[in-house]
mmCIF file as Biopython writes it, N, C-alpha, C and O atoms, coordinates in Angstrom:
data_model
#
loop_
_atom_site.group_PDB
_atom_site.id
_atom_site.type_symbol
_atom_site.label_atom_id
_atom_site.label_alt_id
_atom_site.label_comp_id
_atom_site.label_asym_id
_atom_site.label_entity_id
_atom_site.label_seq_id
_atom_site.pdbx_PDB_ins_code
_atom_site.Cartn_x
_atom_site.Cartn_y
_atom_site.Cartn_z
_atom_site.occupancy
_atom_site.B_iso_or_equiv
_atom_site.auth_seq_id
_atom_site.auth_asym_id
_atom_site.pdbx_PDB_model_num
ATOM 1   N N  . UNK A ? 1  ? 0.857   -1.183 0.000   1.0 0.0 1  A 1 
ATOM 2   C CA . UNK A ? 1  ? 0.000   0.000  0.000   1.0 0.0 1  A 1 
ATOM 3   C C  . UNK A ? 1  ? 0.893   1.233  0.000   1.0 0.0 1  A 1 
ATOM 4   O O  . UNK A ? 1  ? 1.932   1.207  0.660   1.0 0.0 1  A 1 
ATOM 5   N N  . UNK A ? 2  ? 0.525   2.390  -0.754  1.0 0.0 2  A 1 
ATOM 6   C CA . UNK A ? 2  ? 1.520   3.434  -0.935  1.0 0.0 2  A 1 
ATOM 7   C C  . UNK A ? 2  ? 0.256   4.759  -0.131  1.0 0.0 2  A 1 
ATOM 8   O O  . UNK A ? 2  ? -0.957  4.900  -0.287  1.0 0.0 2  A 1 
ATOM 9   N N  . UNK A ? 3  ? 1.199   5.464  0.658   1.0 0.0 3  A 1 
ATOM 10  C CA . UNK A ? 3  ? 0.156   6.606  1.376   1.0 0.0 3  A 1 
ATOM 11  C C  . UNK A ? 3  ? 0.641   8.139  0.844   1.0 0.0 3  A 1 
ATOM 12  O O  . UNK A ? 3  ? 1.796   8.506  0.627   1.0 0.0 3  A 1 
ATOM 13  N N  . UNK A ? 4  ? -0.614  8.919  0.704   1.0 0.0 4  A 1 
ATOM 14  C CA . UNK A ? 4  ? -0.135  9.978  0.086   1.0 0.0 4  A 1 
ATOM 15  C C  . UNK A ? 4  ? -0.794  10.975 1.067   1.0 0.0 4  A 1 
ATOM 16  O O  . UNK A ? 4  ? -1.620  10.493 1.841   1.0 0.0 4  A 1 
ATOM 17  N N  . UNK A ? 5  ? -0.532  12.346 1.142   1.0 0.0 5  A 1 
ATOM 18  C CA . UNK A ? 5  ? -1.632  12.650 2.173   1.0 0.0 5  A 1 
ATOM 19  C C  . UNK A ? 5  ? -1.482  14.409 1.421   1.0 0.0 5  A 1 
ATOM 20  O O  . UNK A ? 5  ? -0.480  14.971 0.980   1.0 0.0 5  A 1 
ATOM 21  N N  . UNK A ? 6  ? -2.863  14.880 1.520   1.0 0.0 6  A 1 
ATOM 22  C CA . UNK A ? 6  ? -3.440  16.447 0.978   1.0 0.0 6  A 1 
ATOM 23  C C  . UNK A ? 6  ? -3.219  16.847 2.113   1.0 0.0 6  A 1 
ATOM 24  O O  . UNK A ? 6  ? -2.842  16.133 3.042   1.0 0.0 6  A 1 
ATOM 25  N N  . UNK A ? 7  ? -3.475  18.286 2.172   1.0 0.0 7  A 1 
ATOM 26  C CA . UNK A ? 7  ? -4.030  19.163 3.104   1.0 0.0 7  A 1 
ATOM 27  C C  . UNK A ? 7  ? -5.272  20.177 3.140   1.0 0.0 7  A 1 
ATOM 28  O O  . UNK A ? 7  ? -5.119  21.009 2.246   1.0 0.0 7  A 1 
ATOM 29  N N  . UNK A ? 8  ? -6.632  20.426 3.983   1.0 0.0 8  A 1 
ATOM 30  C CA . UNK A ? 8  ? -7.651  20.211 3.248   1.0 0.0 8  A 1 
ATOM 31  C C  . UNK A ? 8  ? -8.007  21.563 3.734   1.0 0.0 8  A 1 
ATOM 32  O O  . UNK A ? 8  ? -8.993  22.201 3.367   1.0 0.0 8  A 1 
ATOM 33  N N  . UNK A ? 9  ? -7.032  21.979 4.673   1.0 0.0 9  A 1 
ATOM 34  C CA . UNK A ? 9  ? -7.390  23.498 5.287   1.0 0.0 9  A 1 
ATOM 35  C C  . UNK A ? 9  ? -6.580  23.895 6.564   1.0 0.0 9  A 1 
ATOM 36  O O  . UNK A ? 9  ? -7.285  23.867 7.572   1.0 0.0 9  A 1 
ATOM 37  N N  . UNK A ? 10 ? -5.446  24.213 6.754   1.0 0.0 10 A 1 
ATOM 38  C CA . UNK A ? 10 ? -5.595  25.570 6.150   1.0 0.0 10 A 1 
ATOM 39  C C  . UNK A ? 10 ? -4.480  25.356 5.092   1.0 0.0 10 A 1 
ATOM 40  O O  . UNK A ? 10 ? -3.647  24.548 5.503   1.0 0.0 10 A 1 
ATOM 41  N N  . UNK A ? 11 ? -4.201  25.866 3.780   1.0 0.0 11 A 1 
ATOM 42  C CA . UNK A ? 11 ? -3.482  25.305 2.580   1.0 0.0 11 A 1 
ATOM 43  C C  . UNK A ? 11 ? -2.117  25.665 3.190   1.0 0.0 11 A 1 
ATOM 44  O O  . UNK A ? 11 ? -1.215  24.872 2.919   1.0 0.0 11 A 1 
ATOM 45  N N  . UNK A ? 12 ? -1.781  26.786 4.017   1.0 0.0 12 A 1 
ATOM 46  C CA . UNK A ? 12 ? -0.556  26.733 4.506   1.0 0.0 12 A 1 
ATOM 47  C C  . UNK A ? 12 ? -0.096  25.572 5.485   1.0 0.0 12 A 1 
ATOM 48  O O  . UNK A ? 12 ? 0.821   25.627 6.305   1.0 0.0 12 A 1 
ATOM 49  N N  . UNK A ? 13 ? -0.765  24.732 5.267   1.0 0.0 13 A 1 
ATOM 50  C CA . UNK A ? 13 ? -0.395  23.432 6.170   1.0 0.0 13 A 1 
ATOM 51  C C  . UNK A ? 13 ? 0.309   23.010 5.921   1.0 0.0 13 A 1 
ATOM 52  O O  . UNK A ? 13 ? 0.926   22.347 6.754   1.0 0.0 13 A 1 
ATOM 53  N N  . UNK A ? 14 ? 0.935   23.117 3.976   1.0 0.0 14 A 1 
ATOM 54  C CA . UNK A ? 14 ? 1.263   21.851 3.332   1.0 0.0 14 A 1 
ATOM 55  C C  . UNK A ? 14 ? 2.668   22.134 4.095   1.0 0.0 14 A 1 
ATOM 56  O O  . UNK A ? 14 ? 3.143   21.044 4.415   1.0 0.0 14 A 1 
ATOM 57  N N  . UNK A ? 15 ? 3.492   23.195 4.497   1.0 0.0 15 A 1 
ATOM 58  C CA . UNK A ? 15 ? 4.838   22.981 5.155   1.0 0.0 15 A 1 
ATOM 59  C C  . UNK A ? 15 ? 4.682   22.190 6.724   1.0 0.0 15 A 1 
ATOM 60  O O  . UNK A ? 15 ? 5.575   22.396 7.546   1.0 0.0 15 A 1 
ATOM 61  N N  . UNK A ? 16 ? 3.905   21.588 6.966   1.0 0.0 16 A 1 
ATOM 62  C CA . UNK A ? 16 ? 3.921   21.393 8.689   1.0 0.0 16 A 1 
ATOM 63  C C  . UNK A ? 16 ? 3.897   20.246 8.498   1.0 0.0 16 A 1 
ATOM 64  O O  . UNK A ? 16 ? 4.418   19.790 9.516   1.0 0.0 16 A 1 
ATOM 65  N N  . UNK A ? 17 ? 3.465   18.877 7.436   1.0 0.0 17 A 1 
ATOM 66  C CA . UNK A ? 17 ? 2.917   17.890 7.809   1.0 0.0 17 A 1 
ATOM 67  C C  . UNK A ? 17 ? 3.649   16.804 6.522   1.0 0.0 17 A 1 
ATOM 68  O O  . UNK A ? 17 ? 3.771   17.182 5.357   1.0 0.0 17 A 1 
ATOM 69  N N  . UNK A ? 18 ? 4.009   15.658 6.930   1.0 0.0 18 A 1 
ATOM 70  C CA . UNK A ? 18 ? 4.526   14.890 5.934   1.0 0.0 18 A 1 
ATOM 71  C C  . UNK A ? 18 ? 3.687   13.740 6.001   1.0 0.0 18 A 1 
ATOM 72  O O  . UNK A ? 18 ? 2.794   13.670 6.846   1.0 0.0 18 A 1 
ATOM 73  N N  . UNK A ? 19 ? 3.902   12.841 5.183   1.0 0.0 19 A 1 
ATOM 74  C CA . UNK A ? 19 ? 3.428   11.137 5.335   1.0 0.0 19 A 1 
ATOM 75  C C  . UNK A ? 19 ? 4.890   10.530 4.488   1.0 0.0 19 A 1 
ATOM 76  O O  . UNK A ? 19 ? 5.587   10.975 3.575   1.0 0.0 19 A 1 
ATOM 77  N N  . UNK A ? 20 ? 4.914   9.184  5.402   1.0 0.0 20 A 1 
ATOM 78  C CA . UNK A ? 20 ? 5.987   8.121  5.333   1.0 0.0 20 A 1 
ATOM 79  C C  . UNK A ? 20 ? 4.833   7.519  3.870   1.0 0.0 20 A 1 
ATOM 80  O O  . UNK A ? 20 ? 3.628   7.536  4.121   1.0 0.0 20 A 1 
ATOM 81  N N  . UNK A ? 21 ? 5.260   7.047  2.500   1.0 0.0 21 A 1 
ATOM 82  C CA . UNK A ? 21 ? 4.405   6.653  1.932   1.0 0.0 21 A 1 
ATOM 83  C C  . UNK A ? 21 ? 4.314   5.194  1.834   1.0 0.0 21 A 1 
ATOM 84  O O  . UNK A ? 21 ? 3.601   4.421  1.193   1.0 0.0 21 A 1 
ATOM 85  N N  . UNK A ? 22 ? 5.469   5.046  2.854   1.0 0.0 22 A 1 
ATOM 86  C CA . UNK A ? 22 ? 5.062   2.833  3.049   1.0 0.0 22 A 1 
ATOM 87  C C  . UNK A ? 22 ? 4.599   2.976  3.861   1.0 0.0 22 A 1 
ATOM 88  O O  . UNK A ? 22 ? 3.686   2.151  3.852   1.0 0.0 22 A 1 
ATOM 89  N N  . UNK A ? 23 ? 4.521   3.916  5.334   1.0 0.0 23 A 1 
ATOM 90  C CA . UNK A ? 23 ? 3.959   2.979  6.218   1.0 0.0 23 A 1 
ATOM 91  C C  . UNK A ? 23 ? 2.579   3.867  6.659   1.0 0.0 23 A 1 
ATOM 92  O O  . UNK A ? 23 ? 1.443   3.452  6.889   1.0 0.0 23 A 1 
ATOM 93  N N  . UNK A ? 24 ? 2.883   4.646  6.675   1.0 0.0 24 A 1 
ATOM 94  C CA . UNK A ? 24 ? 1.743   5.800  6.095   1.0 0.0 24 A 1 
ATOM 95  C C  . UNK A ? 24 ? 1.833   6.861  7.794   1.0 0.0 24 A 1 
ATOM 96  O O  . UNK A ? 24 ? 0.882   7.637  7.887   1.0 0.0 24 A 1 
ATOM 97  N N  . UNK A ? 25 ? 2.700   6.902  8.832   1.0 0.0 25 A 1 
ATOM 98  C CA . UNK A ? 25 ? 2.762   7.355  9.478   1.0 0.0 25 A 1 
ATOM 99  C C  . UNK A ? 25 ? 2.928   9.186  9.369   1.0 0.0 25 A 1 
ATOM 100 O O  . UNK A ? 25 ? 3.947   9.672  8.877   1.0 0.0 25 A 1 
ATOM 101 N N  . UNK A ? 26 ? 2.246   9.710  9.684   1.0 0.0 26 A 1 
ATOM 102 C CA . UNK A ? 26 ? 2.244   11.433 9.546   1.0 0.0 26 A 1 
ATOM 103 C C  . UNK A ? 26 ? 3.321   11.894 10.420  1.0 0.0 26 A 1 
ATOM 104 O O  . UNK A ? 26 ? 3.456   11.402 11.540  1.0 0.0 26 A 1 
ATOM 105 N N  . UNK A ? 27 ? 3.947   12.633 10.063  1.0 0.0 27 A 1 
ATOM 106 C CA . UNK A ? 27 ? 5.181   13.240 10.742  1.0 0.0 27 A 1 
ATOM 107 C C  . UNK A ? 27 ? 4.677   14.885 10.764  1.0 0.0 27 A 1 
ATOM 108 O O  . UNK A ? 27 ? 3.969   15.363 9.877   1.0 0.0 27 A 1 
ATOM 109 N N  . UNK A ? 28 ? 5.244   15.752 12.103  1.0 0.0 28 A 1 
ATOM 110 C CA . UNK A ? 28 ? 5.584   17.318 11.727  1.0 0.0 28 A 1 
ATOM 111 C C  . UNK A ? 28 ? 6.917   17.210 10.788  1.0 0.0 28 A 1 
ATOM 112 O O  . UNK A ? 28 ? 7.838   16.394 10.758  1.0 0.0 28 A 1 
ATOM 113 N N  . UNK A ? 29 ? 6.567   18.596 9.899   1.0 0.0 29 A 1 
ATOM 114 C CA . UNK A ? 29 ? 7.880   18.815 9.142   1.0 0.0 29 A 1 
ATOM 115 C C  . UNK A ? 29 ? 8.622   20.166 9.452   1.0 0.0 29 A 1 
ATOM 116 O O  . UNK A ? 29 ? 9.703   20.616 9.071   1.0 0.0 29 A 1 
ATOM 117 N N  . UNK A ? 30 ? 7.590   20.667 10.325  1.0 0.0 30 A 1 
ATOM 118 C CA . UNK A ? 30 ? 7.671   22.206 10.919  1.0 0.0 30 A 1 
ATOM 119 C C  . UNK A ? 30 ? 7.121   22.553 11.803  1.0 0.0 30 A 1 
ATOM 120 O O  . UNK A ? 30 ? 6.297   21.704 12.142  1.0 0.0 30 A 1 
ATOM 121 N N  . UNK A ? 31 ? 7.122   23.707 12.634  1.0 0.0 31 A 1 
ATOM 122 C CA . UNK A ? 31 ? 6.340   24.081 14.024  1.0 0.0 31 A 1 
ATOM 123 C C  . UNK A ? 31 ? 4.865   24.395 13.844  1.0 0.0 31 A 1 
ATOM 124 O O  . UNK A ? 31 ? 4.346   25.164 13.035  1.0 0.0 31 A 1 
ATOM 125 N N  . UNK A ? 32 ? 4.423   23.795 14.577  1.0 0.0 32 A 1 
ATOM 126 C CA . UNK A ? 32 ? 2.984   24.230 15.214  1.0 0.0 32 A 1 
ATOM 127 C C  . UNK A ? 32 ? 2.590   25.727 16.144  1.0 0.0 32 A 1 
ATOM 128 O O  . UNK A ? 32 ? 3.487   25.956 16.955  1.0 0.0 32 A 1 
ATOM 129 N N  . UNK A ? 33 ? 1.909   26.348 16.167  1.0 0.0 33 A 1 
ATOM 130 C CA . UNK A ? 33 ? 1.865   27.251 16.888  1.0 0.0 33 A 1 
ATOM 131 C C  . UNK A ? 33 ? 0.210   27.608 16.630  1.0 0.0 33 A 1 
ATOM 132 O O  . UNK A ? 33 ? -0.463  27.859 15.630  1.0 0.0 33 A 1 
ATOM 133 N N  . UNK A ? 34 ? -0.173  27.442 18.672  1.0 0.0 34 A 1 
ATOM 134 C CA . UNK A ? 34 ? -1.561  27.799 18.074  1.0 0.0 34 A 1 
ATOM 135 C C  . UNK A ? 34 ? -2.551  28.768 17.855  1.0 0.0 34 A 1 
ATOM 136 O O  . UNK A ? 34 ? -3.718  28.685 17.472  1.0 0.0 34 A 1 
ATOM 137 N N  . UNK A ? 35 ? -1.767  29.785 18.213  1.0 0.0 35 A 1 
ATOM 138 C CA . UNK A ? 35 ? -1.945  31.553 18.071  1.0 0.0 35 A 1 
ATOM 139 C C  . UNK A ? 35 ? -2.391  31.601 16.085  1.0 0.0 35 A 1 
ATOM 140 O O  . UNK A ? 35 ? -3.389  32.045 15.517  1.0 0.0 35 A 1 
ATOM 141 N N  . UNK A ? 36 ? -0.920  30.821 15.443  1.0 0.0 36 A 1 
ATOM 142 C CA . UNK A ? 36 ? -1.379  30.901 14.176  1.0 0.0 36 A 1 
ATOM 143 C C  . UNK A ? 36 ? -2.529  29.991 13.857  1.0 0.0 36 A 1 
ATOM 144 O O  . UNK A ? 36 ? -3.647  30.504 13.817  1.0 0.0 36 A 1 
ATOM 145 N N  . UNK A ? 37 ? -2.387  28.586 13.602  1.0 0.0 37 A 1 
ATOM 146 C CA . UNK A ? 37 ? -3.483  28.092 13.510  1.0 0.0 37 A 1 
ATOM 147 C C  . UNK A ? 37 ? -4.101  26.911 14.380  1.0 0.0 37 A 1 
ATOM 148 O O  . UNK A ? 37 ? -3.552  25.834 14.146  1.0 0.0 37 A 1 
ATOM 149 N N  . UNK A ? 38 ? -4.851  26.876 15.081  1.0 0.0 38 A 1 
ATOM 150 C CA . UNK A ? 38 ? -5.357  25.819 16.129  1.0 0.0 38 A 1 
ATOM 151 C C  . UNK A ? 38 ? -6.158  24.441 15.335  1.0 0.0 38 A 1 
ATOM 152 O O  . UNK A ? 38 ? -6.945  23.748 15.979  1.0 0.0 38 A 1 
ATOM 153 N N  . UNK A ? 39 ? -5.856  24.162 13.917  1.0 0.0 39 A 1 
ATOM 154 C CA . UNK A ? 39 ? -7.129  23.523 13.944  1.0 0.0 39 A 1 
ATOM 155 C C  . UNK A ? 39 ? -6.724  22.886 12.119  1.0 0.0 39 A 1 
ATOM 156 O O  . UNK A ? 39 ? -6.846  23.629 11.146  1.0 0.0 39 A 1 
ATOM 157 N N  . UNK A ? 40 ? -6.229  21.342 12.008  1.0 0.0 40 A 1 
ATOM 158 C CA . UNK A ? 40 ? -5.656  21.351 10.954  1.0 0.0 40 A 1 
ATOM 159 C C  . UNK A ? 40 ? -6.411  20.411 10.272  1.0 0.0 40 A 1 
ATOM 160 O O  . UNK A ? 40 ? -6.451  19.416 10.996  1.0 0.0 40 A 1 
ATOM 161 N N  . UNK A ? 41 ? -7.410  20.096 8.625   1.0 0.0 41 A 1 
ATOM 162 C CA . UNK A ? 41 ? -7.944  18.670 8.202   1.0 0.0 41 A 1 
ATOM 163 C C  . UNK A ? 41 ? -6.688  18.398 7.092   1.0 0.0 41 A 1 
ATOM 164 O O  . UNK A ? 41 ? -6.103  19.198 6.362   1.0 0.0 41 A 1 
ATOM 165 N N  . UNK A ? 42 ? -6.543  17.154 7.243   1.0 0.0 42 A 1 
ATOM 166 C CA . UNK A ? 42 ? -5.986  16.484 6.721   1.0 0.0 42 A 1 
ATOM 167 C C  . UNK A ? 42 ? -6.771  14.979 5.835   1.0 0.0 42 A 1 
ATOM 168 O O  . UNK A ? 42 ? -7.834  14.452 6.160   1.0 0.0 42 A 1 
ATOM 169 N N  . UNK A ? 43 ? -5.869  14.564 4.690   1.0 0.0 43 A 1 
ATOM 170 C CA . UNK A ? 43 ? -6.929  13.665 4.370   1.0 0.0 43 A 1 
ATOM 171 C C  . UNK A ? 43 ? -5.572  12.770 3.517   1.0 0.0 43 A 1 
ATOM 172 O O  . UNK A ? 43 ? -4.775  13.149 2.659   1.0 0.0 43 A 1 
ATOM 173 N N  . UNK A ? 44 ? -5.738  11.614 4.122   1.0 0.0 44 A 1 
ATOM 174 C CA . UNK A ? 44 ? -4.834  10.322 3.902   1.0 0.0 44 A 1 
ATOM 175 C C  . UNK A ? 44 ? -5.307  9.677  2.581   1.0 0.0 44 A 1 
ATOM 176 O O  . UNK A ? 44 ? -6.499  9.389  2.476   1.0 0.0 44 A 1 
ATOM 177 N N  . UNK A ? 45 ? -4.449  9.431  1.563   1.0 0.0 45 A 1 
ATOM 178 C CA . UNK A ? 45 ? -5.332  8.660  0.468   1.0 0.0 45 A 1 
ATOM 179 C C  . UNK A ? 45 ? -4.266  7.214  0.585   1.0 0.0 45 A 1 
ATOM 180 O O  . UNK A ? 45 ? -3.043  7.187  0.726   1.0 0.0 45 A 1 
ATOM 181 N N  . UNK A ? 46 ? -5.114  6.228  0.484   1.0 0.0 46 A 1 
ATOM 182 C CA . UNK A ? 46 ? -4.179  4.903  0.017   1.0 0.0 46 A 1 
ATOM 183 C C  . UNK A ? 46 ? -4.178  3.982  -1.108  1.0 0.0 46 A 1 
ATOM 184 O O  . UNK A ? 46 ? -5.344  3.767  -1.439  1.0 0.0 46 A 1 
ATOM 185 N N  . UNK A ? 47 ? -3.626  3.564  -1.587  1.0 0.0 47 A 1 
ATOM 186 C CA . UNK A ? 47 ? -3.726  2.520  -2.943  1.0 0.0 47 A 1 
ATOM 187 C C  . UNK A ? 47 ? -2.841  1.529  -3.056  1.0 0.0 47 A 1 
ATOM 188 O O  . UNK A ? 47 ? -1.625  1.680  -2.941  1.0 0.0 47 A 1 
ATOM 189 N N  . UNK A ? 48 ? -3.359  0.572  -3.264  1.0 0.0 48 A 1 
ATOM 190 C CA . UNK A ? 48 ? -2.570  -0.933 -3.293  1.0 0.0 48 A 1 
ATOM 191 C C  . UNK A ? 48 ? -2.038  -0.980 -4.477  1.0 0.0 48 A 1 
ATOM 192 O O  . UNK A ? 48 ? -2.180  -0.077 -5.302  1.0 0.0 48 A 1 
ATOM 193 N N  . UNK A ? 49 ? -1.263  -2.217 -4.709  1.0 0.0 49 A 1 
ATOM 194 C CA . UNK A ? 49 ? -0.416  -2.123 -6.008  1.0 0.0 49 A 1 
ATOM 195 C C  . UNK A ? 49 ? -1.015  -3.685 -6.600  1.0 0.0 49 A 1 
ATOM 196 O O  . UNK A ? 49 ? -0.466  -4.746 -6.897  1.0 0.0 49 A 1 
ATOM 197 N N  . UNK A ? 50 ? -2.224  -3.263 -6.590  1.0 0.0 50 A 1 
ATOM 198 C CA . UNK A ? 50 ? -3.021  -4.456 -7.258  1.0 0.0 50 A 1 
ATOM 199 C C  . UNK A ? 50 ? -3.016  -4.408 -8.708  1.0 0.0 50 A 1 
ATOM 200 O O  . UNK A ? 50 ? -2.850  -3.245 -9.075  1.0 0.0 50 A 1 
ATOM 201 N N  . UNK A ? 51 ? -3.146  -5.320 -9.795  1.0 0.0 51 A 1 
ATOM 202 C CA . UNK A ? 51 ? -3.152  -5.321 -10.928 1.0 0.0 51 A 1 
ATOM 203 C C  . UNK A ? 51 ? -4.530  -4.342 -11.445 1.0 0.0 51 A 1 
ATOM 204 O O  . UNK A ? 51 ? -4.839  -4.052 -12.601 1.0 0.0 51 A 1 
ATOM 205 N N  . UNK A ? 52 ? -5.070  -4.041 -10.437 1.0 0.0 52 A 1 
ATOM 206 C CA . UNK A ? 52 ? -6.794  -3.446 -10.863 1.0 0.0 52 A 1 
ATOM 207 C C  . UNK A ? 52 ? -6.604  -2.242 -9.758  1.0 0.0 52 A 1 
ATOM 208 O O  . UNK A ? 52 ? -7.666  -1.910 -9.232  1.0 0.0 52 A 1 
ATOM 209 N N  . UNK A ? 53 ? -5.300  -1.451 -9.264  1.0 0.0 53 A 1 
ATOM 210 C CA . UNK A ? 53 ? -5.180  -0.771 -7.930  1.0 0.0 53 A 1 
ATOM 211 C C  . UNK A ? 53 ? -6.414  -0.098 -7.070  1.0 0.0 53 A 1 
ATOM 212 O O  . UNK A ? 53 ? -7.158  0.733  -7.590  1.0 0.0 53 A 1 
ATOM 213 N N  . UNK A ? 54 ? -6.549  -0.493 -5.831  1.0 0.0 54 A 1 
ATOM 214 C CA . UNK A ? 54 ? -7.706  0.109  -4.903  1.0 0.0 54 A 1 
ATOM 215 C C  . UNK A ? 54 ? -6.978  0.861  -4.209  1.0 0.0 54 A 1 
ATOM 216 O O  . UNK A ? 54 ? -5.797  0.772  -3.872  1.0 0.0 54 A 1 
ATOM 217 N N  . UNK A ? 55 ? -8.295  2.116  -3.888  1.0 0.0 55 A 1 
ATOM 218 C CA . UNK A ? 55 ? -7.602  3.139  -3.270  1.0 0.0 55 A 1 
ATOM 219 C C  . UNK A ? 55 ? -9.072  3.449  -1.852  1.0 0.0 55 A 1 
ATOM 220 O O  . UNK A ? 55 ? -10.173 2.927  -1.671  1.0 0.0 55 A 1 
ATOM 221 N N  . UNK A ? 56 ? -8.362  4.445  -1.199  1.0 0.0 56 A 1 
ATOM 222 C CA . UNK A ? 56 ? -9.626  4.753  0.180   1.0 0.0 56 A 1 
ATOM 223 C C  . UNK A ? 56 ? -8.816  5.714  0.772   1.0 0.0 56 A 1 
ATOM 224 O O  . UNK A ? 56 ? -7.599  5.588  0.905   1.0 0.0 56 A 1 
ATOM 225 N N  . UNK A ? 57 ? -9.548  6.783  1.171   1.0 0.0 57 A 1 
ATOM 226 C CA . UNK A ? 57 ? -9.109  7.584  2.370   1.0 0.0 57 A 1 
ATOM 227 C C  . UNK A ? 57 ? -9.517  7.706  3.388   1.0 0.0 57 A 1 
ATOM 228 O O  . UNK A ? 57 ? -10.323 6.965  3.951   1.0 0.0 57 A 1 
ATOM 229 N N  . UNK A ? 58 ? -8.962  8.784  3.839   1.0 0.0 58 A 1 
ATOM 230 C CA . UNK A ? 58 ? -9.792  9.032  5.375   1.0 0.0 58 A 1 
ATOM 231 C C  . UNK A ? 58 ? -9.505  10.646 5.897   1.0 0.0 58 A 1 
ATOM 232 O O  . UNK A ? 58 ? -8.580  11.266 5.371   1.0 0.0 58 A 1 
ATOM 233 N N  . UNK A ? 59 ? -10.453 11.368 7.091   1.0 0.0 59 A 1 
ATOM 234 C CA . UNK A ? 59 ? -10.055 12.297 7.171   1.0 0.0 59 A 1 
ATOM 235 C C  . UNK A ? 59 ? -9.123  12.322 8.601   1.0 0.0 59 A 1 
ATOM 236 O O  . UNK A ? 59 ? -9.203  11.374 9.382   1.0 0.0 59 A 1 
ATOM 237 N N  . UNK A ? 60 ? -8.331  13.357 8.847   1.0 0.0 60 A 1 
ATOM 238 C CA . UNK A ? 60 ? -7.716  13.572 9.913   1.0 0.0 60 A 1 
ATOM 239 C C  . UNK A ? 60 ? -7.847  14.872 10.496  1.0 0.0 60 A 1 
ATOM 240 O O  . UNK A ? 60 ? -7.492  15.938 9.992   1.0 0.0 60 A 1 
ATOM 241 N N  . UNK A ? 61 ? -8.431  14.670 11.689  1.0 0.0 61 A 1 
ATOM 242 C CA . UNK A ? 61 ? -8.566  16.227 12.117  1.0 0.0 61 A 1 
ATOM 243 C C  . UNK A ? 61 ? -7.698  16.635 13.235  1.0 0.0 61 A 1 
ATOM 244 O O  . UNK A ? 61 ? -7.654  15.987 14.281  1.0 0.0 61 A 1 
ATOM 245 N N  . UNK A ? 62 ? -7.054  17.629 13.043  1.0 0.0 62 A 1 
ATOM 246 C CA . UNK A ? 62 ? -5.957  17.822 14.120  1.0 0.0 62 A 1 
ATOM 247 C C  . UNK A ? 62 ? -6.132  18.767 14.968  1.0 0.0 62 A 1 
ATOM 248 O O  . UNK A ? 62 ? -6.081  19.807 14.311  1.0 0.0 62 A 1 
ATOM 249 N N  . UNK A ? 63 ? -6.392  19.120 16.558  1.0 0.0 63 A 1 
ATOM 250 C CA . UNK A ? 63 ? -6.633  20.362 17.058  1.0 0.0 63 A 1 
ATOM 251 C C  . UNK A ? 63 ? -5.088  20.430 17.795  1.0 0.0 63 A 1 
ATOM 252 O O  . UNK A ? 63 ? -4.379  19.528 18.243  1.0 0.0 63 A 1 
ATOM 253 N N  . UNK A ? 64 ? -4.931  21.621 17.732  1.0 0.0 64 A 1 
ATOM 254 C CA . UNK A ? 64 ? -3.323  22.297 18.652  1.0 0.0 64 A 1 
ATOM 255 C C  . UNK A ? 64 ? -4.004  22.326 19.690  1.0 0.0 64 A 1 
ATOM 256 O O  . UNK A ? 64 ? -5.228  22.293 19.566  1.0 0.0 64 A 1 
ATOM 257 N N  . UNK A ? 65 ? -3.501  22.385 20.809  1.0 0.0 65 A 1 
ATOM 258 C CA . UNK A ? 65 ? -4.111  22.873 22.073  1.0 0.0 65 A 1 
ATOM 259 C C  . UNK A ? 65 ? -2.527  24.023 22.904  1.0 0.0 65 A 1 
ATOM 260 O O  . UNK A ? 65 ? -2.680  24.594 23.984  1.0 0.0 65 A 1 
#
C-alpha cells in the first residue's frame, strides 16, 4: 500500500505535515503554533499495487491545544 496525504485546510499546512508513503505514518515537518493556527484537516489517500489498484481515504482532524 503506498500513502499519500493532501491538506484540506488551512493550505498553509502543506509545510507542517509529511506522510511516510510505506507505512503511512504522519510526521511534523515544521512548528505548530496555536496563536497561528489551532485547527488542521488532513486527508490520507491509500492505494494498493493491485493489478486493478484500490484506493480509500480518510479524514484527519488535528486540534493544537
Amino acid at each position: 500500500i503506498s500513502y499519500s496525504l493532501q491538506i484540506l485546510s488551512p493550505q498553509d499546512g502543506r509545510d507542517v505535515f509529511g506522510i511516510d508513503k510505506n507505512s503511512g505514518e504522519i510526521r511534523l515537518t515544521g512548528d505548530l503554533d496555536f496563536e497561528d493556527v489551532s485547527l488542521y484537516r488532513l486527508q490520507v489517500d491509500a492505494t494498493d499495487k493491485g493489478t486493478a489498484p484500490l484506493s480509500g481515504h480518510c479524514k484527519v482532524v488535528l486540534e493544537v491545544l
